[in-house]
Structures are given as C-alpha cells and as structure tokens.
N, C-alpha and C positions, 0 to 999 in steps of 0.2 A: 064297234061303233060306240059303245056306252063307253069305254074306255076314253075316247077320243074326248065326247060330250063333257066327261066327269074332268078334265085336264084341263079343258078350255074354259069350262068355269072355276075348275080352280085358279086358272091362269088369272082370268078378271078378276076374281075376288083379291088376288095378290094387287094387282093395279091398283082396285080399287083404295084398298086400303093403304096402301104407298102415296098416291095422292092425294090422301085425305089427312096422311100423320104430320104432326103435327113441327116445323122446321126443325132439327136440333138445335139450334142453336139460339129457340125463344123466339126468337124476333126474325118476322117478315117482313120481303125487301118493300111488297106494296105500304106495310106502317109507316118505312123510310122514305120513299119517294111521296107520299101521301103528304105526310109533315113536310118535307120541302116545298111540295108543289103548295101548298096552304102559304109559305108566306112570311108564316110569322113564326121566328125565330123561336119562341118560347113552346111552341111546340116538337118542333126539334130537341131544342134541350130536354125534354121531358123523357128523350129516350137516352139520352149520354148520359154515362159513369161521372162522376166527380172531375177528373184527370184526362177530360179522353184529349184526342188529337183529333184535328183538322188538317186535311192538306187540299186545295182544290187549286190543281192546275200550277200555274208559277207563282200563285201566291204565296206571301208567307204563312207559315204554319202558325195556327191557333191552337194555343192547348189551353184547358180546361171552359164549362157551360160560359165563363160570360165571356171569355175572349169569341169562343165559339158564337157566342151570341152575335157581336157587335162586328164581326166579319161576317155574318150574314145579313144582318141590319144593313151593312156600307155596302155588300155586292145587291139587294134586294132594292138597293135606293138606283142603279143603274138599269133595271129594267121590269117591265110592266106585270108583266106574269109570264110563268114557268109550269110546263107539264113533261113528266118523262114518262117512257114509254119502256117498258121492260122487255128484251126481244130475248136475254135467257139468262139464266143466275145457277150460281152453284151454292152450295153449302157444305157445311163439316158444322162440327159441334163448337167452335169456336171464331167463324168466317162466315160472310155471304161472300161472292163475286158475283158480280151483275155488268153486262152488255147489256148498254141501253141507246136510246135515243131521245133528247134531252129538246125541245120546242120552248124557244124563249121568247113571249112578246114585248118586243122593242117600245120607248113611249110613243112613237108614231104611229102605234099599230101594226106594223110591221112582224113578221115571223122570220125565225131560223131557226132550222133546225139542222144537232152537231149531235155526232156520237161521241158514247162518251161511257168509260168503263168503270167502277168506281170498287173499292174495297172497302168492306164495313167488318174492323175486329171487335167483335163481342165479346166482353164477360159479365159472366154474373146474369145474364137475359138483357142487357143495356151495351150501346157501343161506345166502343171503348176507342175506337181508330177509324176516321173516315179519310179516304184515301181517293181526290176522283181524279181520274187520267182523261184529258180529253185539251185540244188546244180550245181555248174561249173567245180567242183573239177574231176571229169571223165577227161574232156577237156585236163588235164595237164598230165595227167597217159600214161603209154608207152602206142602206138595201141597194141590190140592182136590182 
C-alpha cells in the first residue's frame, strides 16, 4: 500500500512540474494570440525577429516587423475585433503548433467563428515564421 501511495505522488509531482516548466521554446502561444487579439500591430512586432515571415491564409506573404506591420494594419481595418481560443498546441524547442478557434467581430456586430491552425517558428525566444492555415473567406460573406 505505501508503495502504491509513494508512486502516485511521485506520479503528480511529475505532472506537476511538466506543467508548470517553462515552453522550450521561450515564447507562449497565449503572448501570441494575446498580441493579436489586442489589435494593435506594434505589439505583435514586439515579439518578431528582424526578418521574420508572415503567411495568413492566400495572402501574400509579409516578411520583415513593418511589412508585418501594415498587413496587419490593412486585415485589422476589415474587421471589428478578434479573440482566438486555443483547443491544443504542441511544442519543440524551435515550433509552437496551435489548433485554434479564431471569433472575428464583423463592423455590424456580427460574429464568426473559423478554425484555424497556425505555425509560429521561433528563434532566439522571438518568431521568426508565422504560418496560419485556415480559409477567411466566410469572414467576408453576408451574416445568415
């Protein structure tokens, strides 16, 4: 019986400490989704590399902070606010991947919500590739 006891709290203690360490790879997907859902562009950049890359969707790709910028600046002017929802992410020391669900307010008030998977390459603790898969094209279509 004491053996069982001593296992199971070793067991938790392992958990615990698994979900308390700290990402490898620096940077949490909530900092990323955070800064986007906020808005405003320059907080974003504040977590990108010099050189990084943007791809969202069929867009063209944005590489480095102020292209980055003003591609979020021009999609940010299309809609009201934005909150995502994170349903599960991976990591390694150099990658987040994140399944999410992404809730975009239209200027009418209106809601949709798209799923939507996204890849963020890290170096150095800053990303360096954001990558989001997901079609957008609902977003633009009348509400039913």
């Amino acid at each position: 019986m004491k053996k069982i006891f001593v296992a199971s709290v070793l067991m938790l203690s392992t958990v615990a400490y698994v979900q308390a360490a700290p990402p490898a790879s620096g940077v949490e997907i909530q900092t990323i989704t955070n800064a986007i859902d906020s808005m405003d562009p320059a907080v974003f950049a504040k977590l990108l590399t010099e050189n990084a890359r943007f791809k969202f969707g069929n867009f063209p790709e944005a590489q480095g902070k102020a292209a980055i910028y003003q591609a979020q600046v021009d999609f940010f002017k299309s809609v009201k606010g934005v909150k995502h929802r994170v349903i599960k992410e991976w990591q390694d020391k150099d990658s987040i991947l994140a399944q999410m669900e992404v809730t975009y307010t239209r200027h009418d008030g209106s809601e949709i919500t798209l799923p939507v998977t996204d890849i963020f390459n890290i170096r150095n603790g800053k990303v360096d590739g954001t990558y989001i898969y997901m079609d957008v094209a609902p977003l633009y279509q009348p509400p039913k």
